[in-house]
N, C-alpha and C positions, 0 to 999 in steps of 0.2 A: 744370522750367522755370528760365532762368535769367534774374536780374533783374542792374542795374548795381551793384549790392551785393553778390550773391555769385559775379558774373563776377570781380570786383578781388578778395576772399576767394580765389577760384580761383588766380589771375593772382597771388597775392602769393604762396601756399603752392608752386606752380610753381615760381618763381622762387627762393623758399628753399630748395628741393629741388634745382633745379639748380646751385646754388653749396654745397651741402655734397657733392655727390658721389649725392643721394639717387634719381636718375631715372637709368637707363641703360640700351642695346639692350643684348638680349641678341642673341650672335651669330649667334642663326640666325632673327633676326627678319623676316618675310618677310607677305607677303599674297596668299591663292589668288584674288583677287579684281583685284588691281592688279597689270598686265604692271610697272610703273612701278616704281622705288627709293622705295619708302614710306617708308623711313629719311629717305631725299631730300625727299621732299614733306612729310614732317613736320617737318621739319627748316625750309623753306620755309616755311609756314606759324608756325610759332614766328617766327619772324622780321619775316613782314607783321604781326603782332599791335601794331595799336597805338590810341592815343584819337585816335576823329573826332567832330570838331566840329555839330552839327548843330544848325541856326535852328531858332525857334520856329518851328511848323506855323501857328500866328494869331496874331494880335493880342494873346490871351490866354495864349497858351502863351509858356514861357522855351527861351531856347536850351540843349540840353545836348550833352554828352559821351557816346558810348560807344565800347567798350571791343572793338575788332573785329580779328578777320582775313580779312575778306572783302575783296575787290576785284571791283568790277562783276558782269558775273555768270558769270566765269570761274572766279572763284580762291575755291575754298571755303575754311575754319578750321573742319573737322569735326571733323579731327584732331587738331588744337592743343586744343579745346575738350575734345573726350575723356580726352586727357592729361592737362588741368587739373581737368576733373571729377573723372578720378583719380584723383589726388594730395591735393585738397580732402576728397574723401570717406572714404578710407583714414585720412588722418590724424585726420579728424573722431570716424572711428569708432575708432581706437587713443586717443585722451583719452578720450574715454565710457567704454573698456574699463578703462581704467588708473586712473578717476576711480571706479569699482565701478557705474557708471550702467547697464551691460548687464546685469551681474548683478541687480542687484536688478530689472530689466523681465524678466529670464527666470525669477528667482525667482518674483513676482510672477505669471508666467505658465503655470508649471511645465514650462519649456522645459528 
């Protein structure tokens, strides 16, 4: 699940990645699923990603922010989302690794 807390985590680590060089096609990146330039539409997608505004729903609720690549109900951010998950999670689990935090839960475990 993803909440507006660790969508921006996602969204920041993304971002950090793609200005060190850290995310890149590999050249025979392709999809048996989509006739379409997936490179394209992912590409496409990273791009629509951005903060929309939304009212309180009542009286009692405040208006907030999130954090989207969606456009009405055409334009999905499946894939922008995935890449961000990605990249969030890989890195999350390379500190725990490097922090000895795996180790000792598979010690622990006798993994």
């Amino acid at each position: 699940m993803t909440t507006s807390q660790n969508k921006e985590q996602m969204r920041f680590e993304l971002a950090r990645l793609l200005r060190t060089g850290g995310v890149r096609f590999y050249d025979g990146f392709f999809s048996s699923k989509c006739a379409s330039d997936v490179r394209g539409e992912m590409c496409a997608q990273l791009k629509r990603f951005r903060y929309e505004h939304k009212a309180a729903r009542d009286a009692f609720g405040k208006p907030r922010s999130v954090l989207t690549g969606k456009m009405g109900s055409t334009k999905n951010d499946d894939l922008a989302m995935v890449l961000m998950m990605l990249c969030f999670w890989s890195t999350y689990a390379m500190e725990k690794l490097t922090s000895g935090a795996i180790v000792r839960i598979a010690e622990t475990y006798g993994v």
